[in-house]
DSSP file (Angstrom, degrees, kcal/mol; ACC not computed):
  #  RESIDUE AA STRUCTURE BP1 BP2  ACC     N-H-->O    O-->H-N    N-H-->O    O-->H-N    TCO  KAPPA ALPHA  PHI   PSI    X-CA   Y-CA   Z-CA
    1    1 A X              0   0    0      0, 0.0     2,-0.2     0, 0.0    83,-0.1   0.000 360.0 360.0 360.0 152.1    0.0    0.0    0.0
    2    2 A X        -     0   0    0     81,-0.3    81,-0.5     2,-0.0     2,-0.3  -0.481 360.0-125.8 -43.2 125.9    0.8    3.9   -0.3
    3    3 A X        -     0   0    0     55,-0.7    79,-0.2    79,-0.2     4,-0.1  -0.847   4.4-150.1 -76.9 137.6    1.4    5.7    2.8
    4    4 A X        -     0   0    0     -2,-0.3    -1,-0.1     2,-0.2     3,-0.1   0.576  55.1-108.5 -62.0 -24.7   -0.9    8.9    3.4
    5    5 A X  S    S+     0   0    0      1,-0.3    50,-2.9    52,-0.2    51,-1.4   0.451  88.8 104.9 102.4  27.7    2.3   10.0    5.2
    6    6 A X  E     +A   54   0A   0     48,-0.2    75,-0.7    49,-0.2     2,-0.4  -0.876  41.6 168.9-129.3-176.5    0.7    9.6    8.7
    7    7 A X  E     -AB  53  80A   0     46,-2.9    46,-2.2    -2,-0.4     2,-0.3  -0.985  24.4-133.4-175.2 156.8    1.3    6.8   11.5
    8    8 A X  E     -A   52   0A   0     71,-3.5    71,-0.5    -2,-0.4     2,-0.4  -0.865  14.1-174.3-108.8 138.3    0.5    6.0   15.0
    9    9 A X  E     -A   51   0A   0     42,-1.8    42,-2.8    -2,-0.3     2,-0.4  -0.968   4.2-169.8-122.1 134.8    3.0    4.6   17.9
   10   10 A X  E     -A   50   0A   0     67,-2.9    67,-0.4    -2,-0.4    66,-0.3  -0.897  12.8-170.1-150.4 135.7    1.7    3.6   21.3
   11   11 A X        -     0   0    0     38,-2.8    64,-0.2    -2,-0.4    62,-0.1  -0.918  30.6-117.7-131.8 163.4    4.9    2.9   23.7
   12   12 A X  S    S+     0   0    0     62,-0.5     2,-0.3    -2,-0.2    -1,-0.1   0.899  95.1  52.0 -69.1 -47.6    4.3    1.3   27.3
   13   13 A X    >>  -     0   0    0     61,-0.2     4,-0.7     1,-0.1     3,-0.6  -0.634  68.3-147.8 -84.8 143.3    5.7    4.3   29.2
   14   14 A X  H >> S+     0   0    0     -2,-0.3     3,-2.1     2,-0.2     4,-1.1   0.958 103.0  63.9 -56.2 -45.5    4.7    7.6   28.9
   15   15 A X  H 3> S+     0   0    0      1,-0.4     4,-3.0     2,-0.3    -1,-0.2   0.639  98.7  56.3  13.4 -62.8    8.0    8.6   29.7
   16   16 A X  H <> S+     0   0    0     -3,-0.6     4,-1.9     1,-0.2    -1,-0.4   0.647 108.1  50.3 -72.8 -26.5    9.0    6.8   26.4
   17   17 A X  H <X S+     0   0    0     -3,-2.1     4,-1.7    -4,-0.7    -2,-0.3   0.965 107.3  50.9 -71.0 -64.7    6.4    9.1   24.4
   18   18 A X  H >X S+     0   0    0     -4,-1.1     3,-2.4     1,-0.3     4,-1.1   0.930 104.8  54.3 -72.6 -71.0    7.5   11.9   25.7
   19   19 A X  H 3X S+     0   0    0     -4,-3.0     4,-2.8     1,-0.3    -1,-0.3   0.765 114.2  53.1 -19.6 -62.4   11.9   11.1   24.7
   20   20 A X  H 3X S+     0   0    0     -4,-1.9     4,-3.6    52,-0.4    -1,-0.3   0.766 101.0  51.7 -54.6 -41.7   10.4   10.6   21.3
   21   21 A X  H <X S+     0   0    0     -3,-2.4     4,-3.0    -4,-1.7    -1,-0.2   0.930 110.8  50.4  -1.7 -85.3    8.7   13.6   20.9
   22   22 A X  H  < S+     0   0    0     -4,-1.1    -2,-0.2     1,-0.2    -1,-0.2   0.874 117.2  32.2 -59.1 -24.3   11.6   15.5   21.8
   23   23 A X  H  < S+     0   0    0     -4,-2.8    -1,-0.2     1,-0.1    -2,-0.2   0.918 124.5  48.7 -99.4 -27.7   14.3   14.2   19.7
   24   24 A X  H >< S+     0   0    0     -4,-3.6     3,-1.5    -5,-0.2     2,-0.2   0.652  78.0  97.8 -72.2 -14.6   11.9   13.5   16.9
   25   25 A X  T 3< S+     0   0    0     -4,-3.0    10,-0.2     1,-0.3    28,-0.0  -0.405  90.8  24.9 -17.1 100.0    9.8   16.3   16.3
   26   26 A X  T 3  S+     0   0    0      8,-0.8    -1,-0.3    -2,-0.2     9,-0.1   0.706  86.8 160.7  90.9   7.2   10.9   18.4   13.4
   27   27 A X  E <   -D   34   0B   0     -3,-1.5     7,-0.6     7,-0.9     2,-0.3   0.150  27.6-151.3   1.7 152.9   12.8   15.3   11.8
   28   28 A X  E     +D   33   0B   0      5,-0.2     2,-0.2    -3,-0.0     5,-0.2  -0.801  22.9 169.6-145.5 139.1   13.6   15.7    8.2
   29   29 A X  E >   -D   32   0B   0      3,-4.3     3,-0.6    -2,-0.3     2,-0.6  -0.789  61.6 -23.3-173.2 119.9   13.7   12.8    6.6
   30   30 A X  T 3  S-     0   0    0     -2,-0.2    26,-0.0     1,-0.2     0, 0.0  -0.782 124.9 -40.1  96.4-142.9   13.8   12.3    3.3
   31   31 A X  T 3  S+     0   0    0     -2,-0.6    -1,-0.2    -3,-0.1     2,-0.2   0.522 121.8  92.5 -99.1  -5.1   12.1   15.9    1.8
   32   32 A X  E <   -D   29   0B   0     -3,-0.6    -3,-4.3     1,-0.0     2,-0.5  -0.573  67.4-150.0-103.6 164.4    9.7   15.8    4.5
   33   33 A X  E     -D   28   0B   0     -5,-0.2     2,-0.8    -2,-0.2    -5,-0.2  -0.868  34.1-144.7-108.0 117.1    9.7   17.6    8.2
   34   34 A X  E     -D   27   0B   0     -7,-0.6    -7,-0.9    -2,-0.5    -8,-0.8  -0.814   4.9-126.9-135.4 144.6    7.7   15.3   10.1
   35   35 A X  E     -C   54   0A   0     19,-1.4    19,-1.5    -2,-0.8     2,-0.4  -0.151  20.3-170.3 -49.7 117.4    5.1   16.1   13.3
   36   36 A X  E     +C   53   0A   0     17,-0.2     2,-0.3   -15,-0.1   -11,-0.2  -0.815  30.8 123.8-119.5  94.7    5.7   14.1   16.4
   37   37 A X  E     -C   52   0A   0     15,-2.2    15,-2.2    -2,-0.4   -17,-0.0  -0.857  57.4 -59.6-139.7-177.5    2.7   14.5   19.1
   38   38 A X  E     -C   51   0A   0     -2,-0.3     2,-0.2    13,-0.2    13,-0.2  -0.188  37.1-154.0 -51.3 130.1    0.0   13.1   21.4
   39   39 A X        -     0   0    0     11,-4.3     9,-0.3   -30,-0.1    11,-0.2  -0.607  41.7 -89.1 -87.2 167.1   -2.5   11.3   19.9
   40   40 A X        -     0   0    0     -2,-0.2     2,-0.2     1,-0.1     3,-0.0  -0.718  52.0-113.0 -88.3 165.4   -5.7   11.3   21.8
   41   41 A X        -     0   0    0     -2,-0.2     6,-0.1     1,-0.1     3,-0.1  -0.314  21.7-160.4 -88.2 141.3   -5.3    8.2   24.3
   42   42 A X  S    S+     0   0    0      1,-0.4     2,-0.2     4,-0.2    -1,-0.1   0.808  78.5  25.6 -94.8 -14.2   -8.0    5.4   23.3
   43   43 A X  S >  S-     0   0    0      1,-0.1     3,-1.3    -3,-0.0    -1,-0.4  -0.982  73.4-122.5-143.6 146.9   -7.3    4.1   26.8
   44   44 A X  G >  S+     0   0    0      1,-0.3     3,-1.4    -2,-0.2    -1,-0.1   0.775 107.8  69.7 -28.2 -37.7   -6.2    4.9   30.3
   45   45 A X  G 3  S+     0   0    0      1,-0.3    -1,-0.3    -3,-0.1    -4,-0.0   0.463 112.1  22.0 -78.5  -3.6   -3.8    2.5   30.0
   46   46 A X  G X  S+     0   0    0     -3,-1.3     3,-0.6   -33,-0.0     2,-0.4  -0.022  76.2 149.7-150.3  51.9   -1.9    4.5   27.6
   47   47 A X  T <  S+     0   0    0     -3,-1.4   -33,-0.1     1,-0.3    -7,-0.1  -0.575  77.9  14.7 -75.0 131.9   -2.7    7.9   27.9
   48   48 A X  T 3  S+     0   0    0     -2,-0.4   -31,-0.3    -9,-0.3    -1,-0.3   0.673 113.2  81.2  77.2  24.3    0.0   10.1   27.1
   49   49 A X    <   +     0   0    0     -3,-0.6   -38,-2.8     1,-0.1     2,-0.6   0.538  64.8 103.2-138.0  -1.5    1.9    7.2   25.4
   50   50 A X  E     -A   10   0A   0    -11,-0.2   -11,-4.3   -40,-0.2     2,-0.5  -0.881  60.7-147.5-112.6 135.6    0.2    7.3   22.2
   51   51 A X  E     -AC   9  38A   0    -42,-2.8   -42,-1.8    -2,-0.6   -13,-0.2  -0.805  15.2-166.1 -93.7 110.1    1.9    8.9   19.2
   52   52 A X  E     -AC   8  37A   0    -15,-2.2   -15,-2.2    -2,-0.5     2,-0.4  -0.615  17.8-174.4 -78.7 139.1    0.4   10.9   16.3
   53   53 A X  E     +AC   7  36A   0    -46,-2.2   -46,-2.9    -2,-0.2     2,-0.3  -0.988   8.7 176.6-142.8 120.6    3.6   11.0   13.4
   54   54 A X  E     +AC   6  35A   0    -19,-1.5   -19,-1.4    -2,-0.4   -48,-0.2  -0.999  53.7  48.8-123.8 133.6    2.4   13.3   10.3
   55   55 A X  S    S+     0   0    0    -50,-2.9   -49,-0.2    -2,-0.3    -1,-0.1   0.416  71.5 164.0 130.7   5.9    4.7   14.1    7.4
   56   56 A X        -     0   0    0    -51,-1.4    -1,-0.2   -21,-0.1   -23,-0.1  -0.092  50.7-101.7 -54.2 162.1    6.3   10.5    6.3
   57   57 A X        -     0   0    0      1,-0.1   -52,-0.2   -28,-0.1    -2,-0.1  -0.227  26.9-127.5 -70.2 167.9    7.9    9.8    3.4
   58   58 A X  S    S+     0   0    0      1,-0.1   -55,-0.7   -54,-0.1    -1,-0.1   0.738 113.6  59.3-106.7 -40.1    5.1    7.9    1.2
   59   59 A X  S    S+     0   0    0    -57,-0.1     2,-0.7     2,-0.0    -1,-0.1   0.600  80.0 114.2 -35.8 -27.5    8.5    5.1    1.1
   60   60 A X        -     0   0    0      4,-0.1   -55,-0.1   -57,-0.0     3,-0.0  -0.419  54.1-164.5 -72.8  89.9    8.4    4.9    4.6
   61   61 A X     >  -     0   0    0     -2,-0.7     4,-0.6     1,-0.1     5,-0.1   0.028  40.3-105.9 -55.2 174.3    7.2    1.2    6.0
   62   62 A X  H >>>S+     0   0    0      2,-0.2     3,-3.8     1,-0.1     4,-1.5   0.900 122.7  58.0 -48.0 -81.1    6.1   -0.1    9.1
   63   63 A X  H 3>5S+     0   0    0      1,-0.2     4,-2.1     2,-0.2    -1,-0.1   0.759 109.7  48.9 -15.9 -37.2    9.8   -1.7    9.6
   64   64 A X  H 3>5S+     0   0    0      2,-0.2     4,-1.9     1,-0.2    -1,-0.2   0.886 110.0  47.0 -66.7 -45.4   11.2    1.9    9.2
   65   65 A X  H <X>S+     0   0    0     -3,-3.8     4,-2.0    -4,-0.6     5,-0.9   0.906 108.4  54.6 -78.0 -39.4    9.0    3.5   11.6
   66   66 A X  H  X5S+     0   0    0     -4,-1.5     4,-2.1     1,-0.2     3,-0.2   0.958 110.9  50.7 -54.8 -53.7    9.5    0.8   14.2
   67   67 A X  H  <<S+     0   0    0     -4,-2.1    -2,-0.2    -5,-0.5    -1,-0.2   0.794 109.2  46.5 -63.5 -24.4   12.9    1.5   13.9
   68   68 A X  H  <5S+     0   0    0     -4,-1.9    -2,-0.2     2,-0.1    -1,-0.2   0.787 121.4  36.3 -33.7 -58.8   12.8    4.9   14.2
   69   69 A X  H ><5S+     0   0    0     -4,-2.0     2,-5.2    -3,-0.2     3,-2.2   0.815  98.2  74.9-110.3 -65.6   10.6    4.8   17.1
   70   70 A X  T 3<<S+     0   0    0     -4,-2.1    -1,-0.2    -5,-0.9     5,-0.1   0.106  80.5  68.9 -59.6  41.6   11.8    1.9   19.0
   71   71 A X  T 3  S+     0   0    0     -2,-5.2    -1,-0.3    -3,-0.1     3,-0.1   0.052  96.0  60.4-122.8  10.3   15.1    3.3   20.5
   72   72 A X  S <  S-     0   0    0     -3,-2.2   -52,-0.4     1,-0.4     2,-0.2  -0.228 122.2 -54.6-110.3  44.1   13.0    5.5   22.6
   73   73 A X  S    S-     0   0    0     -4,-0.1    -1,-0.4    -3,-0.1     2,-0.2  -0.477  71.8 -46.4 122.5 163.5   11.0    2.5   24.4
   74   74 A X        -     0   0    0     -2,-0.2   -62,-0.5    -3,-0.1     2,-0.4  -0.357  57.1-144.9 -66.1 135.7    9.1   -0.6   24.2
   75   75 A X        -     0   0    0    -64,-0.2   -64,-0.2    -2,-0.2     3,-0.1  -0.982  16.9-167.2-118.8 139.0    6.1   -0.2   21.6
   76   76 A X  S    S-     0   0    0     -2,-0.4     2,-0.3   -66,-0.3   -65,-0.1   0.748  70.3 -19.4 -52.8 -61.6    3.1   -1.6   22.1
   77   77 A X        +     0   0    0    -67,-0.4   -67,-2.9     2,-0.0    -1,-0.2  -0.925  58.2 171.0-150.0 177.4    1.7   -1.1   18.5
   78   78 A X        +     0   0    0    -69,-0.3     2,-0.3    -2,-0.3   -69,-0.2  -0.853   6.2 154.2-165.9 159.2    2.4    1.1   15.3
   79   79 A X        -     0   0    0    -71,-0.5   -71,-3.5    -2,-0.2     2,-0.3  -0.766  34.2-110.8-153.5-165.8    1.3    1.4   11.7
   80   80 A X  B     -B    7   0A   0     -2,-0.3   -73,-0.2   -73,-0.2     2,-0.1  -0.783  28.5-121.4-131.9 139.1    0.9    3.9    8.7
   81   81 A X        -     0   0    0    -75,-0.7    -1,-0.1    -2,-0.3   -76,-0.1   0.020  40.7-166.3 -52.0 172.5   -2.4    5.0    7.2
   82   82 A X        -     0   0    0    -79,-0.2   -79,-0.2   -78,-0.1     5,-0.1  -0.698  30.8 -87.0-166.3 133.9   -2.2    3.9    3.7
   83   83 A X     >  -     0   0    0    -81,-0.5     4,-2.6     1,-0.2     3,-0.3   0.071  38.2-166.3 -19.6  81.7   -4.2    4.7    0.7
   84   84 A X  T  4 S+     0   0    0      1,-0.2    -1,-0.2     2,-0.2     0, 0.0   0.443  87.3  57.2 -83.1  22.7   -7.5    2.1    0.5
   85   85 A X  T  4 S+     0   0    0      0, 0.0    -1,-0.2     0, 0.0    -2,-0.1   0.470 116.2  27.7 -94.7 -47.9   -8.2    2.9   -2.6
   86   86 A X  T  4        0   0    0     -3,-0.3    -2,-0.2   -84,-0.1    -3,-0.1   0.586 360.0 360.0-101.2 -21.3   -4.7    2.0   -4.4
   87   87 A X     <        0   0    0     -4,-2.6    -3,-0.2    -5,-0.1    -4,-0.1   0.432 360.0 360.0  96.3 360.0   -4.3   -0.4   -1.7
């Protein structure tokens, strides 16, 4: 599939949210600058720990983003919108 160029990350700690945030925010990567912030929490149990990521490269996999992400903490889950339409 296409990436829309957004994605989610949900880490165990908040803690872990937060590290990413800071050092990723304002990324460039690739030609794009990409948005690292709260997502709204879908549960207590990981409020403040879920990540909204806008601006990915439309190349950018899961695998990428995992890596990205996963040196600032344990993830729970992640993926990338993608284009249902092209698939």
């Amino acid at each position: 599939g296409q990436s829309l160029g957004y994605g989610f990350v949900n880490y165990v700690e908040a803690g872990d949210a937060d590290r990413a945030i800071g050092a990723l925010n304002g990324l460039k990567l690739q030609t794009k600058t990409i948005k690292v912030s709260y997502a709204r929490p879908s549960s207590a149990s990981i409020r403040d720990a879920n990540l909204y990521v806008s601006g990915l490269p439309k190349a950018m996999g899961q695998r990428e983003m995992e890596q990205l992400f996963s040196q600032y903490g344990r993830i729970i889950t992640s993926r990338i919108l993608v284009d249902q339409v092209a698939g």
